[in-house]
C-alpha positions, 0 to 999 in steps of 0.5 A: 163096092171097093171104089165106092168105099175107097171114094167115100173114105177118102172124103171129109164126111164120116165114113158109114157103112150100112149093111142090110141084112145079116146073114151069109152075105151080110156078115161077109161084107162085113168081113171085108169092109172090116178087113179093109178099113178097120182102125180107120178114124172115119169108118162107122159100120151098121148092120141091120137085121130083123132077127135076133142075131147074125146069121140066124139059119145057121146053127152055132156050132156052124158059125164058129166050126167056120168062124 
């Protein structure tokens, strides 16, 4: 993933990233491209869920005990 990312970024076109599903994994792909690429002028991230909101089998108090 990381010199797909690093390919797509150093490229001409914009740079989105879609990432489909948005629990455990999901949310920490989207740590890493974040980590990575944020303030980047190209970077455009999408996160896909059928639910409500992120991590949506885990308590609140979880996500921000661990956030």
């Amino acid at each position: 993933m990381s010199a797909r990312l690093d390919k797509m970024m150093s490229g001409a076109g914009p740079g989105a990233v879609v990432i489909v599903g948005g629990g455990l994994e999901g949310v920490e792909a989207l740590g890493e491209v974040l980590r990575r690429y944020r303030g980047h002028p190209r970077l455009q991230v999408h996160v896909v869920e059928s639910g409500d909101r992120l991590m949506p089998g885990r308590a609140a108090s979880d996500i921000l005990r661990f956030g």
